[in-house]
C-alpha positions in Angstrom: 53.2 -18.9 174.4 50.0 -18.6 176.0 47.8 -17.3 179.3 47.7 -20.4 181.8 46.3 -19.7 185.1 44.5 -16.6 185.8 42.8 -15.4 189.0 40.9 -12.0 190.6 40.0 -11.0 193.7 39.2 -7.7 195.7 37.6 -7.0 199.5 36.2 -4.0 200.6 39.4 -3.8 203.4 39.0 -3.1 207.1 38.1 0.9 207.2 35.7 1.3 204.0 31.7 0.7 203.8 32.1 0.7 200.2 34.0 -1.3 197.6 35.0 1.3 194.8 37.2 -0.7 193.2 36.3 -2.8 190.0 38.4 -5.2 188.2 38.8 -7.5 184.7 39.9 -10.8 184.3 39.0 -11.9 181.5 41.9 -13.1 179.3 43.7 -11.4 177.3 42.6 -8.4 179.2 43.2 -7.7 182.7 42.5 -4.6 184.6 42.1 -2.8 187.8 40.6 0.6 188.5 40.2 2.2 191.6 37.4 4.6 191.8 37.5 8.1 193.7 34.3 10.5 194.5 31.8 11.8 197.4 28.8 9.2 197.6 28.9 6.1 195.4 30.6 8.5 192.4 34.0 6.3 193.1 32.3 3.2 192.3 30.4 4.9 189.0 33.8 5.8 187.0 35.4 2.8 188.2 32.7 0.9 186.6 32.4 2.6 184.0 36.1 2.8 183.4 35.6 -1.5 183.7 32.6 -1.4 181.0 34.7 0.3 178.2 37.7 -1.8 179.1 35.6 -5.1 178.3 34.2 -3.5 174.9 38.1 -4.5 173.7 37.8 -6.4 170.8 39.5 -9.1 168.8 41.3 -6.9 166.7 42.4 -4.4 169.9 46.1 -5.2 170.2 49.6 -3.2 171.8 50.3 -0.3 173.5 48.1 1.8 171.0 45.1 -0.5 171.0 45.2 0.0 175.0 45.4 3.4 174.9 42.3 3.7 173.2 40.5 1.9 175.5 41.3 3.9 177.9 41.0 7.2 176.2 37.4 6.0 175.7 37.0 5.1 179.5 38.4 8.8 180.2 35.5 10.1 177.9 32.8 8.3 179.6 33.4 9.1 183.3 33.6 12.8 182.2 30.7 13.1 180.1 29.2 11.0 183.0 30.4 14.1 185.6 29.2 16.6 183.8 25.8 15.2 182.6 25.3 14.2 186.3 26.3 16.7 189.3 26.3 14.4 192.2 29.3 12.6 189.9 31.1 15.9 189.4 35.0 15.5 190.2 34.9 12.0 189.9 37.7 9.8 188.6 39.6 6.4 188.7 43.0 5.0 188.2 43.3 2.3 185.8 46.1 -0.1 184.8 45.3 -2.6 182.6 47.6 -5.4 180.5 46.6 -6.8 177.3 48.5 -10.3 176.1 49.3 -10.8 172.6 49.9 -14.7 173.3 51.1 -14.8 169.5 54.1 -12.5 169.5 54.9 -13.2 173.2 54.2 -9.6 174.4 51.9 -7.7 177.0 51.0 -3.9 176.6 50.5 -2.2 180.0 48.3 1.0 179.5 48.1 3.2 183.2 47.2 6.3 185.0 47.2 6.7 188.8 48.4 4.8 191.2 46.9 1.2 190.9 50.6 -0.5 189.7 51.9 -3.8 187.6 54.3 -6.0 188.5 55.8 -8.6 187.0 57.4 -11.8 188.6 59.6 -13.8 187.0 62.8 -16.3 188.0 62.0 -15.3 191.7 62.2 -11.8 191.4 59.6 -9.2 191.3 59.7 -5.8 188.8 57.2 -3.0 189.7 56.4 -1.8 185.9 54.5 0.9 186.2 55.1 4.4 187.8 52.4 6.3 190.5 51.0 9.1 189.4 51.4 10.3 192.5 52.5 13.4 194.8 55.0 11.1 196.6 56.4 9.7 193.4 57.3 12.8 192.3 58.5 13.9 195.3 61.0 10.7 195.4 62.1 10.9 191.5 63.2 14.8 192.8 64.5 13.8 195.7 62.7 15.3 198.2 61.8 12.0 199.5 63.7 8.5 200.6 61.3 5.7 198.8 61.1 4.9 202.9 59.7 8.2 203.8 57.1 8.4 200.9 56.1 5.1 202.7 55.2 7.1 205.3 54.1 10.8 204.4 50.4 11.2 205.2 50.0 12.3 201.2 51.0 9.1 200.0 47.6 8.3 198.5 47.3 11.9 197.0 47.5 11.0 192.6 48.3 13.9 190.4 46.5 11.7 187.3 43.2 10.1 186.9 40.6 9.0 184.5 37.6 11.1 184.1 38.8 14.2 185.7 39.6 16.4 182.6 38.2 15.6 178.6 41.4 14.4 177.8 44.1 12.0 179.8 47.7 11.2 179.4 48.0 7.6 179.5 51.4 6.1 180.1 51.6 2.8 177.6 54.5 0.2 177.0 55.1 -3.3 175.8 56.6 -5.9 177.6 59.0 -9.0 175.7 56.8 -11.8 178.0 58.9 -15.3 179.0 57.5 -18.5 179.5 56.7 -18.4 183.5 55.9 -15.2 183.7 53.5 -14.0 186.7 52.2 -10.7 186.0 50.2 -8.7 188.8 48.0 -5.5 188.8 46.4 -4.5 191.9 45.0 -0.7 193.9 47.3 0.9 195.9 44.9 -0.8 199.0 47.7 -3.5 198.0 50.6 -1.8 197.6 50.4 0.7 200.1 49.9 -1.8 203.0 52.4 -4.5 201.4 56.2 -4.5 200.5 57.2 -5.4 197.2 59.2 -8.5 198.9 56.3 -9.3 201.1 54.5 -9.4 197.8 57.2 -11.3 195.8 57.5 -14.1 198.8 53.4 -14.4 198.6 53.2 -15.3 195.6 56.4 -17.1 194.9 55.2 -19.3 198.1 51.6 -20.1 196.0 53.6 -22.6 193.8 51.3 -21.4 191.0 48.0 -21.9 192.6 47.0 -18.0 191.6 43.4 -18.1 193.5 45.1 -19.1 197.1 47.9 -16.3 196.1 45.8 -13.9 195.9 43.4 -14.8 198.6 46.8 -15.0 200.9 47.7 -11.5 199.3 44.4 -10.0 200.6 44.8 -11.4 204.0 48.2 -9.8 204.3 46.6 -6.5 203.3 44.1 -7.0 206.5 46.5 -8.1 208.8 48.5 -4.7 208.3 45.3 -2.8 209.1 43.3 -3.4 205.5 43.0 0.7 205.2 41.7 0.8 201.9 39.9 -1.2 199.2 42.0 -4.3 198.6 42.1 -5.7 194.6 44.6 -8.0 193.0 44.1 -9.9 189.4 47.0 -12.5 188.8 48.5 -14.2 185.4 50.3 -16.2 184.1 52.4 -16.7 181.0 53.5 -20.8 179.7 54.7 -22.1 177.1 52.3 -23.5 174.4 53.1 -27.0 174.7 49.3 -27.6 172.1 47.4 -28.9 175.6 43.7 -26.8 175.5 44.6 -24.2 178.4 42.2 -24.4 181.2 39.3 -22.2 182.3 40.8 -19.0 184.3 39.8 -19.1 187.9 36.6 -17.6 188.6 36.6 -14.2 189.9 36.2 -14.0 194.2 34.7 -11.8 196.8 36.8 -11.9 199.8 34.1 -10.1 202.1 34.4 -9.6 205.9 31.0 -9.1 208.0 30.1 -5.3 206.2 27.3 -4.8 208.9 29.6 -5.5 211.7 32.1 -3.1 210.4 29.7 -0.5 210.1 28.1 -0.7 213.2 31.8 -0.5 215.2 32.5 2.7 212.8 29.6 4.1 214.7 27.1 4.9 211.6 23.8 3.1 212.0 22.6 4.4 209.0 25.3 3.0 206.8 24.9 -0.1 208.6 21.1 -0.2 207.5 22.1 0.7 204.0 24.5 -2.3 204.0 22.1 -4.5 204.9 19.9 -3.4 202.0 22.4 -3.9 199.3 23.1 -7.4 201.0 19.2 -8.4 200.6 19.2 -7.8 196.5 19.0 -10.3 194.5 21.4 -11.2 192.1 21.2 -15.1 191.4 20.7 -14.8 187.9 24.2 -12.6 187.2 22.1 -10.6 184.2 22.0 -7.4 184.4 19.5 -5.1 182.7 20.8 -3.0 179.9 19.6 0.1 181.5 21.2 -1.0 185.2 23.1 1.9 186.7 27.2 0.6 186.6 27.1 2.4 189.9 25.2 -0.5 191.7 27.7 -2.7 192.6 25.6 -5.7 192.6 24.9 -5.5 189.3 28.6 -5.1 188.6 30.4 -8.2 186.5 33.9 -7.5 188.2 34.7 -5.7 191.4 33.1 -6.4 194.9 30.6 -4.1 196.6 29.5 -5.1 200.1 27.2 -7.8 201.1 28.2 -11.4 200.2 28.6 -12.7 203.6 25.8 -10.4 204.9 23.6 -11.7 202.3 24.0 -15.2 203.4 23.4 -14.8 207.0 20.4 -12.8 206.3 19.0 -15.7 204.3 19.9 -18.7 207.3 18.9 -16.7 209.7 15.5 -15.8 207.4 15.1 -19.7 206.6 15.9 -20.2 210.1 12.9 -18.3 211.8 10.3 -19.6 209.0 11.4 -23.1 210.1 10.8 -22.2 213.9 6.8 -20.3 213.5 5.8 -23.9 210.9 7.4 -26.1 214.4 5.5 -23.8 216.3 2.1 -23.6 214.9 2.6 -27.4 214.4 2.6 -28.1 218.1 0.0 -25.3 219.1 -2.7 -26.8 216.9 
């Protein structure tokens, strides 16, 4: 067995002006962490919760191997929090699957509510459980799984990364079959989406995993897009000796930012938008001593700008082009 198609994609969502997700997909480890924090401090432990995800090595394997991993994520955010005050009390959820292609298996490490599923023969499996107030209050049952869809504490998570020295990280393995779609994603998903709505998505995508998630982002926004949006997709096949292909390149599903800002009323976020929009990041390096909480500078996860950034630049090119016409035909 081996990972076929593989896709990730994440959008900033209808009612944020930041993107503090950040994701990984970059087989055999994929990953989504949601961050959480005043200022930008939500984007800084989800980043850096991404940065010690990808430091995974060859010989990094199974439940325990993922567990480390995130047990080192844990220690950087709250070294990071405490070295830093306008960090303290930040965190992040992560959940995270790494694929052992040789013994058929995938280890799911997770804390907080960003969830796995997995889809197979038409059928979809949430695998992982929310850390969550409402979770509990459903396993006790306090709650109907249809009114924890509802309570207005259903985003409230009783774990995260970064938040104390130490974290309890929930790990399993998973017996993997040829077929096989497997799909982490932030509750920005899951919240706004049912797992059938989900399931029928994806099902519908035929196997094309860019235009599944791309379709499940869209469905997210349609239903009101209340929070940060990320989904990384993959796939399982059989290894049949053909050279697998490339996994799809990572995407930025980006609405206007600016305008978005601008109808929430906040001028000054607006403006600040419109900076991060104007930096330039054409060369995808990024210095050693970059700040992870710069989202441009970020490998994996979106921040805000990709379709401002564009516009800026026509409509830039656009007025140049008009004063060389100009002093042309006043000369």
């Amino acid at each position: 067995m081996r990972i076929g198609r593989a896709a990730g994609v994440t959008d900033t969502g209808r009612k944020r002006l930041r993107n503090e997700d950040a994701f990984i997909c970059e087989p055999p480890l994929f990953a989504v962490a949601d961050g959480m924090g005043g200022a930008r401090a939500g984007e800084i432990a989800a980043g850096l919760a991404a940065a010690a995800l990808e430091e995974a090595d060859a010989e990094t394997r199974g439940a325990e191997g993922i567990v480390a991993l995130i047990a080192e994520a844990n220690r950087r955010i709250w070294e990071r929090s405490l070295s830093d005050p306008a960090t303290a009390g930040m965190g992040t959820t992560v959940t995270a699957a790494l694929v052992d292609a040789a013994s058929g298996t995938v280890a799911i490490g997770h804390v907080g509510d960003s969830r796995a599923y997995l889809l197979r023969d038409g059928a979809i499996e949430q695998l992982t459980v929310d850390h969550s107030l409402v979770a509990e209050l459903v396993q006790s049952g306090v709650l109907t799984p249809e009114e924890a869809e509802r309570h207005p504490q259903r985003s409230a998570i009783t774990r995260a990364l970064g938040t104390e020295p130490t974290v309890e990280v929930d790990a399993f393995t998973i017996e993997a079959a040829p077929g096989d779609v497997f799909l982490i994603c932030s509750d920005g998903l899951s919240v706004m989406l049912s797992d059938e709505v989900v399931a029928e998505i994806v099902f519908s995508a035929d196997g094309d995993l860019p235009r599944a998630g791309e379709e499940l982002v869209r469905a997210a926004n349609t239903r009101g897009g209340e929070d940060n949006i990320t989904a990384v997709l993959f796939e399982l096949v059989a290894d049949d000796g053909v050279e697998p292909a490339e996994p799809a390149a990572e995407t930025e599903v980006e609405g206007d930012v600016e305008a978005e800002a601008q109808e929430s009323g906040s001028e000054a976020e607006a403006g600040a938008i419109r900076g991060a929009a104007s930096t330039d990041t054409a060369s995808g390096s990024t210095p050693p001593d970059a700040d992870v909480s710069d989202p441009s500078l970020r490998r994996h996860g979106a921040g805000p700008g990709g379709r401002a950034a564009a516009l800026l630049l026509i409509v830039g090119v656009l007025v140049v082009g008009a004063l060389v016409v100009y002093w042309s035909i006043s000369r």
